[in-house]
Backbone bond lengths (Angstrom), bond angles and torsions (degrees), N, CA, C in turn:
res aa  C-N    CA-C-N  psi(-1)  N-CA   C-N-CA  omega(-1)  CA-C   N-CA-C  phi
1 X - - - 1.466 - - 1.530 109.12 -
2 X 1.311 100.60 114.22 2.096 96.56 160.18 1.321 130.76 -41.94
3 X 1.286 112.41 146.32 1.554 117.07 175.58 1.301 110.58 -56.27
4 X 1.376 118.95 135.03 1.449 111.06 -177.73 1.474 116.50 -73.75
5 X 1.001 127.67 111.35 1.334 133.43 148.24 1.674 147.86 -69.51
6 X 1.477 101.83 -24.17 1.709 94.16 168.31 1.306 84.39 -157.38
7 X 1.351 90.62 146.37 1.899 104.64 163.57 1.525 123.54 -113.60
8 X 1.040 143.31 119.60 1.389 148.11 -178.19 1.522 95.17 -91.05
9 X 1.476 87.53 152.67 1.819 113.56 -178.63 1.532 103.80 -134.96
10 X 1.466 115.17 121.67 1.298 125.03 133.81 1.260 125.00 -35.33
11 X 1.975 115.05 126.96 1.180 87.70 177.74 1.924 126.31 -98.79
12 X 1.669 102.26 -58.89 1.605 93.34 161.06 1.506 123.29 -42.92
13 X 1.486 105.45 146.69 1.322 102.58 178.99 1.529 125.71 55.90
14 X 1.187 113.65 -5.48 1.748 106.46 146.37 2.070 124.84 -113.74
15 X 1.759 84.56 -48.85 1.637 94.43 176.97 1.333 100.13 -84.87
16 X 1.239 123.57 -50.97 1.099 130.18 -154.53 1.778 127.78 -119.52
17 X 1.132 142.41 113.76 1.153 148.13 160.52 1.432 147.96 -84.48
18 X 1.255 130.50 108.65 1.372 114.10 -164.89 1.731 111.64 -71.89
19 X 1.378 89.93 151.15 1.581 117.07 -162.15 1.482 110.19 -117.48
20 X 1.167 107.76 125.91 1.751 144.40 9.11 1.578 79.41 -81.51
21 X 1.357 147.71 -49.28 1.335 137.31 -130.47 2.221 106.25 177.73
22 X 1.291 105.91 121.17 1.305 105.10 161.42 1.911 119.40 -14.87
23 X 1.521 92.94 -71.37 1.397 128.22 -178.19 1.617 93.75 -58.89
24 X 1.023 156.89 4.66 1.315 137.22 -164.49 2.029 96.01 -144.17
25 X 1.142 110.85 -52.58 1.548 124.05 161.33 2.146 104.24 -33.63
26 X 1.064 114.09 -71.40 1.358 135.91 -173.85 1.360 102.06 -70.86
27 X 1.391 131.86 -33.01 1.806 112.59 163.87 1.207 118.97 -76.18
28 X 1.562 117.67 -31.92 1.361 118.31 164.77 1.634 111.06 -51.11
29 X 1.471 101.96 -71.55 1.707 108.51 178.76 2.003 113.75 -25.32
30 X 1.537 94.37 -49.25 1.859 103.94 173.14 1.272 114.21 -71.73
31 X 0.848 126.37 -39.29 1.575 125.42 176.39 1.248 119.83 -50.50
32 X 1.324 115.78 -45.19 1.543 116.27 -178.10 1.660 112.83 -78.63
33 X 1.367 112.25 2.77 1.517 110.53 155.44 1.254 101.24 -124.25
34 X 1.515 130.53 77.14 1.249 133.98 160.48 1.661 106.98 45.50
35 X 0.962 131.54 47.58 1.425 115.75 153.30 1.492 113.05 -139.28
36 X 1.184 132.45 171.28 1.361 135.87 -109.39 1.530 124.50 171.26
37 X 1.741 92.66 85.05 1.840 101.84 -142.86 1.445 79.19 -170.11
38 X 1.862 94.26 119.85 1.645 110.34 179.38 1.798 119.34 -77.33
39 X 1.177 118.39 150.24 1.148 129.89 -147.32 1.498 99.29 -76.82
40 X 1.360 117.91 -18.55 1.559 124.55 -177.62 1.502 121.36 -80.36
41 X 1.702 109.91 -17.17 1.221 128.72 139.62 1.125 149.09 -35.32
42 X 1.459 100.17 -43.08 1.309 126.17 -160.65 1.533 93.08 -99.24
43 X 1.303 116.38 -50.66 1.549 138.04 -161.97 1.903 89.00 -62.67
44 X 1.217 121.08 -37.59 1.559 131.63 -139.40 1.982 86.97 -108.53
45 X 1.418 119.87 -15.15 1.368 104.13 -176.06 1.537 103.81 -124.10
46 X 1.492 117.45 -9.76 1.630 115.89 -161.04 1.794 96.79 -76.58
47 X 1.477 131.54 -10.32 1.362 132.47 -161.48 1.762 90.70 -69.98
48 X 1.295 92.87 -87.64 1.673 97.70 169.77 1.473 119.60 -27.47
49 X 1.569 126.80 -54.25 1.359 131.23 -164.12 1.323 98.63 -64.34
50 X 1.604 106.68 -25.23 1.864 101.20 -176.56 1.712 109.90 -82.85
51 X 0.736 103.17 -33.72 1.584 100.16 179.68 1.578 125.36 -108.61
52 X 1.629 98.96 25.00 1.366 114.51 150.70 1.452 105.21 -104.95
53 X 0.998 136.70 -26.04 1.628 143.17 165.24 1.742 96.19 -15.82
54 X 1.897 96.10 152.06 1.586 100.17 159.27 1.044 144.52 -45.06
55 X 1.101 163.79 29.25 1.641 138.86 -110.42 1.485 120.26 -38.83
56 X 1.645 86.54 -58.70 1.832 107.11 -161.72 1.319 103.99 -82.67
57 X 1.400 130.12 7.59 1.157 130.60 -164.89 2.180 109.46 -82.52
58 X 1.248 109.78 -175.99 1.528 118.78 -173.33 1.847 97.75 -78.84
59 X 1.062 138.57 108.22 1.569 128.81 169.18 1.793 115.10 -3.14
60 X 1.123 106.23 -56.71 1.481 126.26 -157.15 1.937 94.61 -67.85
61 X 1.769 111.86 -46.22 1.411 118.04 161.13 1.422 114.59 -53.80
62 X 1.201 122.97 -93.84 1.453 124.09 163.20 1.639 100.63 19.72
63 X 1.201 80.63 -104.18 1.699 103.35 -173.13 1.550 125.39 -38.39
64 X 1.258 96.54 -41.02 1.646 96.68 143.07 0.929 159.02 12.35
65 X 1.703 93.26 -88.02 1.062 121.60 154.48 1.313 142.79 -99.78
66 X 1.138 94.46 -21.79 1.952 100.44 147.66 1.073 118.31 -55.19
67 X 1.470 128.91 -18.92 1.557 126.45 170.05 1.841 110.76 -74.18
68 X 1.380 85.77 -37.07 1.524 102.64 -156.11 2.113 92.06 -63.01
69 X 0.912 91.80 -57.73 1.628 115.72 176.45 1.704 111.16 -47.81
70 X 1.146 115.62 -46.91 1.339 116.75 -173.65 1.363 114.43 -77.74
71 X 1.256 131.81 -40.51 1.628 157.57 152.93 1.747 104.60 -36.51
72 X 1.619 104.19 -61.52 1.313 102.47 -176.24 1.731 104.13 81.62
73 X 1.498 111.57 -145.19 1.656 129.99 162.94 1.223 116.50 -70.66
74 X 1.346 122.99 1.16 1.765 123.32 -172.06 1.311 82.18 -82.63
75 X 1.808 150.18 -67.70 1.123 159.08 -140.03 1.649 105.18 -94.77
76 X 1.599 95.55 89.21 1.895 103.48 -176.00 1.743 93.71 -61.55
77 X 1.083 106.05 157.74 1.400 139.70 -178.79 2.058 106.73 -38.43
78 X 1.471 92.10 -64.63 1.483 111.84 176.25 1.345 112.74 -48.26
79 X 1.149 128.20 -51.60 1.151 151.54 179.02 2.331 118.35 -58.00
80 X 1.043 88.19 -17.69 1.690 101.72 -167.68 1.356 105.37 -55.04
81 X 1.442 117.79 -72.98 1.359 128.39 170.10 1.115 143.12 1.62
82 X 2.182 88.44 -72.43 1.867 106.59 -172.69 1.089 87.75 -106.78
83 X 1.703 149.95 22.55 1.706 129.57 141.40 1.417 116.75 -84.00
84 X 1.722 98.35 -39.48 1.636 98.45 172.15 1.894 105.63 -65.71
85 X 0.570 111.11 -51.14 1.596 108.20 179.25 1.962 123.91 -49.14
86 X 1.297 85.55 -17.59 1.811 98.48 171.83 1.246 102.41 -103.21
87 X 1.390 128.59 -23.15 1.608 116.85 -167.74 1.660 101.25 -90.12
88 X 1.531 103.62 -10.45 1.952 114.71 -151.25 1.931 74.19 -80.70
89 X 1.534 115.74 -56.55 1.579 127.93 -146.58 1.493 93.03 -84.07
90 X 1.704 126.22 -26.63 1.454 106.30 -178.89 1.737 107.40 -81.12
91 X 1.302 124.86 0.43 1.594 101.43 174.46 1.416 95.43 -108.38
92 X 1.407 127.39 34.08 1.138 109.24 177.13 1.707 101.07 -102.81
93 X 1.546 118.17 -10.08 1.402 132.58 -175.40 1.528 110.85 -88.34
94 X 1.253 120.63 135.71 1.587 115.16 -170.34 1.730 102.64 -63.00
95 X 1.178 106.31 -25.02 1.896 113.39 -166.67 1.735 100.72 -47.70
96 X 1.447 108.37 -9.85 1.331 113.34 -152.09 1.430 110.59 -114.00
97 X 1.750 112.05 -0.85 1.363 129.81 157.64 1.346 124.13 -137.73
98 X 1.024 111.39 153.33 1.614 124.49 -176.88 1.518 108.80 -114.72
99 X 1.535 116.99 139.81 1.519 124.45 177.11 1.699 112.53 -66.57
100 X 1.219 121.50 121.49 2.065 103.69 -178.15 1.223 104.83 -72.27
101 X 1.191 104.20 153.37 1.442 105.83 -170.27 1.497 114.81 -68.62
102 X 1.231 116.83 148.34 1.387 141.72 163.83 2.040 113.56 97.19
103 X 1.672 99.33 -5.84 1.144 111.56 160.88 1.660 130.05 -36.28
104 X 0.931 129.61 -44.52 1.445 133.11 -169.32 1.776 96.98 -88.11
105 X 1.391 105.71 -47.75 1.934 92.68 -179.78 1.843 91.56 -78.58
106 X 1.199 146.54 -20.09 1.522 110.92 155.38 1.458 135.46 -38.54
107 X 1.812 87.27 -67.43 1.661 85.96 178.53 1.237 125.88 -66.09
108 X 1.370 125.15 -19.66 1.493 144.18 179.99 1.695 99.82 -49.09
109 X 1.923 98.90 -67.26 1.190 121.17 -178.56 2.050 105.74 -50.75
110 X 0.973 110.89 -54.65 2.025 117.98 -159.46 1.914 82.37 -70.70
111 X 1.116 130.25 -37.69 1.893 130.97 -169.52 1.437 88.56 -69.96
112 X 1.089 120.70 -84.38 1.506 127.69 168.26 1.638 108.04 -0.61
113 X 0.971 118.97 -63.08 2.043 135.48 -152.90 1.700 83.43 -72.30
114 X 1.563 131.91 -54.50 1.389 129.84 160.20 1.798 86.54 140.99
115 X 1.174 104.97 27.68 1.704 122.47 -179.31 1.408 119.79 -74.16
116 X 1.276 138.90 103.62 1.384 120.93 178.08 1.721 115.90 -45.82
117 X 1.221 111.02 159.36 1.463 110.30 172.59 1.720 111.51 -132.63
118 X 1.525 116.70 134.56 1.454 107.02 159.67 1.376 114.65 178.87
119 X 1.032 113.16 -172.25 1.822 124.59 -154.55 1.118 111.63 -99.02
120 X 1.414 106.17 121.85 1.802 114.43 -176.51 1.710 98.58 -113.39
121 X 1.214 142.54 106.77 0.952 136.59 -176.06 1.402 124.14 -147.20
122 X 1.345 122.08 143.47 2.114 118.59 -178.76 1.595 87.28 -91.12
123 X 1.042 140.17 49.23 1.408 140.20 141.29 1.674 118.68 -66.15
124 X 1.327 105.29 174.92 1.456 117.04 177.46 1.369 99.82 -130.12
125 X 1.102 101.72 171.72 1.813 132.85 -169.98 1.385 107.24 -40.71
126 X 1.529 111.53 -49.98 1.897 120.77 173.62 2.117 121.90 -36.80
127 X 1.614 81.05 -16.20 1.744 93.36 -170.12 1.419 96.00 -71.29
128 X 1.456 106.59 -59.35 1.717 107.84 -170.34 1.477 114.10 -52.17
129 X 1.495 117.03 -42.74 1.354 105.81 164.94 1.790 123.83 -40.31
130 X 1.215 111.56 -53.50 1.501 151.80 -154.69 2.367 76.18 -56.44
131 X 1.368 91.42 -94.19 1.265 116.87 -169.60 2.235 98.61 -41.98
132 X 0.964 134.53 -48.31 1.104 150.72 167.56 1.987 105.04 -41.34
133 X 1.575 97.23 -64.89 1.479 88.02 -172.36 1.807 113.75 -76.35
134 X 1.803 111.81 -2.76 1.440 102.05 176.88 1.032 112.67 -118.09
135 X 1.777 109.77 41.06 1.519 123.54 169.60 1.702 127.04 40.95
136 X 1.766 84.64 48.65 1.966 98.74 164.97 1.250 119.85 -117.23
137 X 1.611 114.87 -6.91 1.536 107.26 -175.12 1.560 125.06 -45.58
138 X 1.355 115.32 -33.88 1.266 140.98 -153.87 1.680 98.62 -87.81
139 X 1.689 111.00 -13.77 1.743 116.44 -171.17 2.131 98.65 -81.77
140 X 1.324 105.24 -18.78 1.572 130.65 -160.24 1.507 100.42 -74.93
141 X 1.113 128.38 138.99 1.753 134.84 140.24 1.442 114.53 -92.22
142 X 1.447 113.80 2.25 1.715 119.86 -167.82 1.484 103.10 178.52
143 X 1.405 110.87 143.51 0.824 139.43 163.59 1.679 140.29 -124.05
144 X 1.627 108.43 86.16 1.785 104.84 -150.80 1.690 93.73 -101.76
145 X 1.572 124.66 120.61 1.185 108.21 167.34 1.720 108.26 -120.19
146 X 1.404 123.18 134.00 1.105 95.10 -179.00 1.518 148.80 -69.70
147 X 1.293 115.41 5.84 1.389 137.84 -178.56 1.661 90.28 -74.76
148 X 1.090 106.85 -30.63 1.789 105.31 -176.26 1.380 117.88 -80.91
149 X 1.388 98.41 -48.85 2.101 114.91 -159.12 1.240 85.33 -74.59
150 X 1.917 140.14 -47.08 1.034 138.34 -129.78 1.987 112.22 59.20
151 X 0.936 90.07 1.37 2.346 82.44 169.19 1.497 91.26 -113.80
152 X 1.856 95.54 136.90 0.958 102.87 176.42 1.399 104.69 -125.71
153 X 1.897 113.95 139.59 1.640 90.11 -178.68 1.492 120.20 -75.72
154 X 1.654 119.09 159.07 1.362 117.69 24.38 1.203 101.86 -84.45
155 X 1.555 147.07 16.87 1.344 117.07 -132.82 1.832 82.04 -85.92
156 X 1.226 118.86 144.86 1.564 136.98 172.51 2.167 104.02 -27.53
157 X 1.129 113.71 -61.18 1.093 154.82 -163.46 1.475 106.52 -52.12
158 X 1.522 115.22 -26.37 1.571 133.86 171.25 1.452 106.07 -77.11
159 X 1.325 113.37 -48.37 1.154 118.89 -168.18 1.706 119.54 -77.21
160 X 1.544 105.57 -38.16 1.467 118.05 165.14 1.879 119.18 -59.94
161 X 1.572 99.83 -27.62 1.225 101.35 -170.46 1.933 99.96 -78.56
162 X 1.402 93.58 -25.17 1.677 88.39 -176.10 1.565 119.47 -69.05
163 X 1.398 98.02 -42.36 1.480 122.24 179.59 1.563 112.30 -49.38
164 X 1.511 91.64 -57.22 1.396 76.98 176.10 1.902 135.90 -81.46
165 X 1.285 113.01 -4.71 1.299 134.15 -157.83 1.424 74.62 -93.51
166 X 1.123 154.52 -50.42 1.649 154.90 -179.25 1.463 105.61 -64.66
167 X 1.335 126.88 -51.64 1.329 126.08 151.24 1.678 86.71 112.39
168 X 1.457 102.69 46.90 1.643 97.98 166.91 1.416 100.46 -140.53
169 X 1.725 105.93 175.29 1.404 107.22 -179.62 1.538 120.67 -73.78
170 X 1.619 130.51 156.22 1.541 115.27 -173.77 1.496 83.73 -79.07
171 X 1.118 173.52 -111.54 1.467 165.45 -116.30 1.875 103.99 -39.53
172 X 1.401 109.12 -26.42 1.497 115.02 178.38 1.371 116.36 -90.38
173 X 1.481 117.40 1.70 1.462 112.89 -174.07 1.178 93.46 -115.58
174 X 1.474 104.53 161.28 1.712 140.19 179.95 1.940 101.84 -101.91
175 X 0.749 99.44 132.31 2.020 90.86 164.96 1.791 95.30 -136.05
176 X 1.430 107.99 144.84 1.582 109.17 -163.75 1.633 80.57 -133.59
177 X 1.218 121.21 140.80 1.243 149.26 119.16 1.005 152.39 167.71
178 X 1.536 153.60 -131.45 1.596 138.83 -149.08 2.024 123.90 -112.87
179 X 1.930 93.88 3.30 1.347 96.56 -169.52 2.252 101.93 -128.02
180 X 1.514 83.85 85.33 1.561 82.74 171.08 2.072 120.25 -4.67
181 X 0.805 75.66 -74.04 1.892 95.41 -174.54 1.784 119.42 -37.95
182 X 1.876 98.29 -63.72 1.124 101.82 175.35 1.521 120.55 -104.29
183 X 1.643 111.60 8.70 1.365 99.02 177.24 1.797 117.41 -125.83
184 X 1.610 93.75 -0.26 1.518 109.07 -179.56 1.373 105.48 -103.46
185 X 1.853 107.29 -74.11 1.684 133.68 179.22 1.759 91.99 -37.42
186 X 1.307 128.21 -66.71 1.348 135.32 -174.11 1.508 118.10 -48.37
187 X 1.098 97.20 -49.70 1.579 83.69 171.42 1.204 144.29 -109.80
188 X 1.605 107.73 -9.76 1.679 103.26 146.57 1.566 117.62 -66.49
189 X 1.454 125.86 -8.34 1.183 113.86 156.94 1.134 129.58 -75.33
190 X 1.363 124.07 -25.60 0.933 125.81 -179.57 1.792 132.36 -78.93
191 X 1.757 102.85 -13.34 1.074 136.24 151.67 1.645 102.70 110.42
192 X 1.581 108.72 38.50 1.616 121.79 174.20 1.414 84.38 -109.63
193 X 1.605 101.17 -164.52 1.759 117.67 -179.43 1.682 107.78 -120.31
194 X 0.626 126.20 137.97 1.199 141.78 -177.87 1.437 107.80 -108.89
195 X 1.476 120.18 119.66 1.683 133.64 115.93 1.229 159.79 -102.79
196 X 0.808 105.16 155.55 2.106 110.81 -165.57 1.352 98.09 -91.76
197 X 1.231 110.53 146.52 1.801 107.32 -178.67 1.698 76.66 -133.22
198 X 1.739 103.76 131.78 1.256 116.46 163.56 1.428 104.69 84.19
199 X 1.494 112.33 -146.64 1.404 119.90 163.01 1.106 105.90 59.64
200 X 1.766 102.57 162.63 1.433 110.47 -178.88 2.036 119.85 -73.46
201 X 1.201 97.51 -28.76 1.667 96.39 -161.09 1.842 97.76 -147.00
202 X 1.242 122.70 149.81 1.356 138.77 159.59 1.339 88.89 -100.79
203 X 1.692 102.54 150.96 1.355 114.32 160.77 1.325 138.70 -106.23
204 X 0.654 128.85 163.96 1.797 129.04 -143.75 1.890 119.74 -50.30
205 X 1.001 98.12 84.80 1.918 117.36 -176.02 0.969 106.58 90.42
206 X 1.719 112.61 59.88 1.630 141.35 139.99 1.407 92.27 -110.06
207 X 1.475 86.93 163.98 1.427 120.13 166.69 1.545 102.81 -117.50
208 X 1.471 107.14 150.62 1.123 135.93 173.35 1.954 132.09 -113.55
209 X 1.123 97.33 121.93 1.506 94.53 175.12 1.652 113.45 -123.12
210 X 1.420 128.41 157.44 1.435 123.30 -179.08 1.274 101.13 -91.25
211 X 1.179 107.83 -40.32 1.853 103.56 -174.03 1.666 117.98 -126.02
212 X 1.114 119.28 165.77 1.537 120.81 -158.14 1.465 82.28 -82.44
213 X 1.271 136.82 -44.76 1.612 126.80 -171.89 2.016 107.64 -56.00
214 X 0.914 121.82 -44.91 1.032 125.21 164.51 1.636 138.71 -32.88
215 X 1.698 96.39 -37.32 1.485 106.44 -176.05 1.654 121.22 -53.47
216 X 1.582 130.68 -43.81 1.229 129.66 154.37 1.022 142.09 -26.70
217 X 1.365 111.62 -31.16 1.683 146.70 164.65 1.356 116.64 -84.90
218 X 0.942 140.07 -23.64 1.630 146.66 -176.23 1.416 101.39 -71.06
């Protein structure tokens, strides 16, 4: 195995978390056009609504319909538009994520080692704002989102595009985050390393860590 040279981070669900809750963001967003639907609802149906979403679709589509989906019949017809349009602009505000803990002494710790650091993510453009207004851009050597690169993981092609934009080999990079499939399966296929942060299981020649403070040590 190569010396590691850069590590990429997932961002939802590894760096970053929405705050207090998906489900709680999106009742607020409904509320302010009269509707009226508890956040544990939302929290309890958006899993599915997310991974019935488009894939290949425009971010702004996608999401859409992950709104459309998560709402269900609570969200009359008339109404679709200007809730999706508050839920699209409230994750674009940091108020609307929280750092997981032990994140900042990771990357602190992997910069430290003389390691590149940066963001491998199926996000859209709203992230850079996101990361920008809670003063981390500057923690980054890269920034890969796929709404930008056009590769989305797992496809191989995300991961090559990162590798090389860092200017190291994919056998020299680390990729860390929270979805077996596209952040482990993806990139030991792709011929990077893959870890799982948390979760029940890494998949077969990943590594696994429970907590983001941990990763230096793995």
């Amino acid at each position: 195995m190569a010396r590691v040279q850069a590590v990429t981070f997932d961002l939802a669900g590894t760096l970053l978390f929405p705050h207090p809750s998906v489900g709680a963001v999106y009742a607020a967003c409904a509320k302010r056009h009269g509707i009226e639907i508890e956040a544990t609802v939302l929290d309890a149906s958006f899993p599915l609504a997310f991974k019935g979403g488009p894939r290949n679709a425009k971010p702004e589509v996608f999401w859409k319909e992950v709104v459309q989906r998560c709402f269900g019949p609570a969200l009359p017809a008339s109404k679709i538009d200007p809730v999706f349009k508050e839920c699209w602009e409230a994750f674009a505000r940091p108020e609307s994520w929280r750092m997981a803990p032990g994140s900042l002494q990771a990357i602190s710790a992997i910069r430290f080692l003389g390691v590149k650091v940066g963001i491998l993510s199926n996000a859209d453009a709203r992230m850079r704002t996101v990361l920008a207004d809670k003063g981390l851009t500057h923690l980054f050597d890269g920034i890969f989102l796929s709404d930008e690169t056009g590769a989305t993981k797992p496809d191989p092609k995300a991961y090559a595009h990162a590798a090389r934009q860092l200017g190291v080999a994919l056998s020299a990079l680390v990729h860390v985050g929270d979805d077996p499939k596209e952040d482990g399966e993806g990139a030991r296929d792709a011929g990077a390393i893959g870890v799982i942060v948390g979760g029940a299981y890494a998949p077969e020649k990943c590594l696994r860590a429970e907590h983001l403070r941990d990763l230096p040590f793995v």
